[in-house]
C-alpha positions in Angstrom: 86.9 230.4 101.9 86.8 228.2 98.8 84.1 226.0 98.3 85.4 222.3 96.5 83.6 220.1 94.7 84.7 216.4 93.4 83.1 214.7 90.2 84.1 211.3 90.6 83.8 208.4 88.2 85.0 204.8 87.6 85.5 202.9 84.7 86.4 198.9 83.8 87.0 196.9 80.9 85.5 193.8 81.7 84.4 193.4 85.2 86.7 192.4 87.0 89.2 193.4 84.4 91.3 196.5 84.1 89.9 199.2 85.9 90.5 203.4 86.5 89.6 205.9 88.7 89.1 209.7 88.0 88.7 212.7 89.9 87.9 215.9 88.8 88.3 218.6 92.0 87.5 221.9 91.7 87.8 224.9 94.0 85.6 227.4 93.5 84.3 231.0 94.8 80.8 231.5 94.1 80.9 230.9 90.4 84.9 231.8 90.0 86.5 229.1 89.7 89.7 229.0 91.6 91.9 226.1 90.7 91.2 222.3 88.8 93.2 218.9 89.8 92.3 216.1 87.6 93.5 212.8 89.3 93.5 209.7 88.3 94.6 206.1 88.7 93.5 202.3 88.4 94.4 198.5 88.8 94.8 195.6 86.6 92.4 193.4 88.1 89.3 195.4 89.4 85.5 195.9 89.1 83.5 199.3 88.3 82.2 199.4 91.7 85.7 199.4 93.1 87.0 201.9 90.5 84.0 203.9 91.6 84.7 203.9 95.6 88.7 204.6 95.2 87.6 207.7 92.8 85.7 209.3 95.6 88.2 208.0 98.4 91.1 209.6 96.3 89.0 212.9 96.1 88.8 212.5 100.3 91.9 211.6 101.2 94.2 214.0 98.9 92.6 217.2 101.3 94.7 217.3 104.1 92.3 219.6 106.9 88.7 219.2 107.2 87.5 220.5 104.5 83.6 221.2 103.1 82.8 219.3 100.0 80.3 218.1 97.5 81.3 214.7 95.8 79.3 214.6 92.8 79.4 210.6 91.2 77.0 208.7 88.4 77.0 205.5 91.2 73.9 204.7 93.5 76.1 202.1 94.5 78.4 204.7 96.3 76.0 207.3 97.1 73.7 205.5 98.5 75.7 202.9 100.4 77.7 206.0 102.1 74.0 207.9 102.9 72.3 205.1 103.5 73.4 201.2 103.6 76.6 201.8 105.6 74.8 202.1 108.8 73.4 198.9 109.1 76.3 197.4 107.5 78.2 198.5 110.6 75.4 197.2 113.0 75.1 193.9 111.9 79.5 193.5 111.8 79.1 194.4 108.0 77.0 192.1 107.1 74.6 192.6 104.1 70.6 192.2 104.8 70.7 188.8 103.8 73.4 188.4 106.4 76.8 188.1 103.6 79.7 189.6 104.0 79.5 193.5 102.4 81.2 193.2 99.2 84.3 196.0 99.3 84.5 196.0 102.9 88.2 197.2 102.9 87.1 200.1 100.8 84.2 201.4 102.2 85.8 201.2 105.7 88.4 203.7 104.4 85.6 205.7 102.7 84.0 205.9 106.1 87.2 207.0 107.6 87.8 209.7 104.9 83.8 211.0 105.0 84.4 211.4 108.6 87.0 213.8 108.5 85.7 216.5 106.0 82.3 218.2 106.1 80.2 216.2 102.9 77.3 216.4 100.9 76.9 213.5 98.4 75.5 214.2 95.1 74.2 212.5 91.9 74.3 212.7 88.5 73.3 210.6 85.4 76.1 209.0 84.0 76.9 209.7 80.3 74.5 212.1 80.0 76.2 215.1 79.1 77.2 216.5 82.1 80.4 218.1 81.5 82.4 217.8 84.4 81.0 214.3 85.1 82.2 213.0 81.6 86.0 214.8 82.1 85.6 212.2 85.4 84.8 209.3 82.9 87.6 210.2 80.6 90.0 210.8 84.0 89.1 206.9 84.9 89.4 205.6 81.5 93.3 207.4 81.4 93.4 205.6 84.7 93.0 202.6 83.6 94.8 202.9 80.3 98.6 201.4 81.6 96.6 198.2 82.9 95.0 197.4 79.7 96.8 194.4 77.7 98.3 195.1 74.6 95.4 193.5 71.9 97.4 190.9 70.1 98.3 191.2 66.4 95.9 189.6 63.7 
């Protein structure tokens, strides 16, 4: 049985601005890998932390049986509010501690949904630090995000 793993990344110029996604999913046995699907994608007018939760949503929701994972990502923001924050979000009607509506709702309600159905372990890794399949990721979102960049006008 393959084992898969997902580096994840989101990117934005400008925040909100033009944003991407990228995915890096690998399939692996044991140190073989088996098979690589870059994905990526984006929107024109985005933050990072968006771009951040639709990367690992997009790494969820392309496996179509329940599937063991690791989603490997350079955001606390995402980590932790999956592992940790989401809980309480969902006690208190998603409210925030200080009783605001949970910024992203839409999205981490579909993460939820998509986490559910596999088998996950969350992961994370210092952005821009070197770590090779965490920087394809970054260059996955920034191509992501490319087509919703405006043309820089002539000088």
């Amino acid at each position: 049985m393959p084992e898969f793993i997902a580096y994840t990344d989101g990117a934005c110029s400008g925040n909100p601005g033009p944003g991407g996604w990228g995915v890096l999913l690998i399939a692996r046995d044991g140190e073989t890998v088996l098979k690589e699907r870059p994905m990526c994608g984006g929107a024109e007018d985005t933050t990072n932390n968006r771009m951040e939760l639709m990367a690992a949503i997009s790494a969820l929701e392309i496996l179509d049986r329940k599937t063991k994972i690791t989603i490997v990502t350079d955001s606390t923001y995402v980590k932790d509010g999956l592992t940790k924050w989401i809980h309480g979000w969902k006690k208190n009607g998603w409210k925030n501690a200080q009783k605001k509506p949970v910024k992203n709702e839409d999205l981490w309600k579909r993460l939820d949904e998509a986490n559910r159905r596999h088998d996950v372990t969350w992961e994370w890794v210092k952005g821009h630090a070197g770590h090779p399949e965490n920087e394809r990721a970054d260059e996955l979102a920034r191509e992501g995000m490319e087509p919703f960049k405006k043309p820089k006008p002539e000088a």
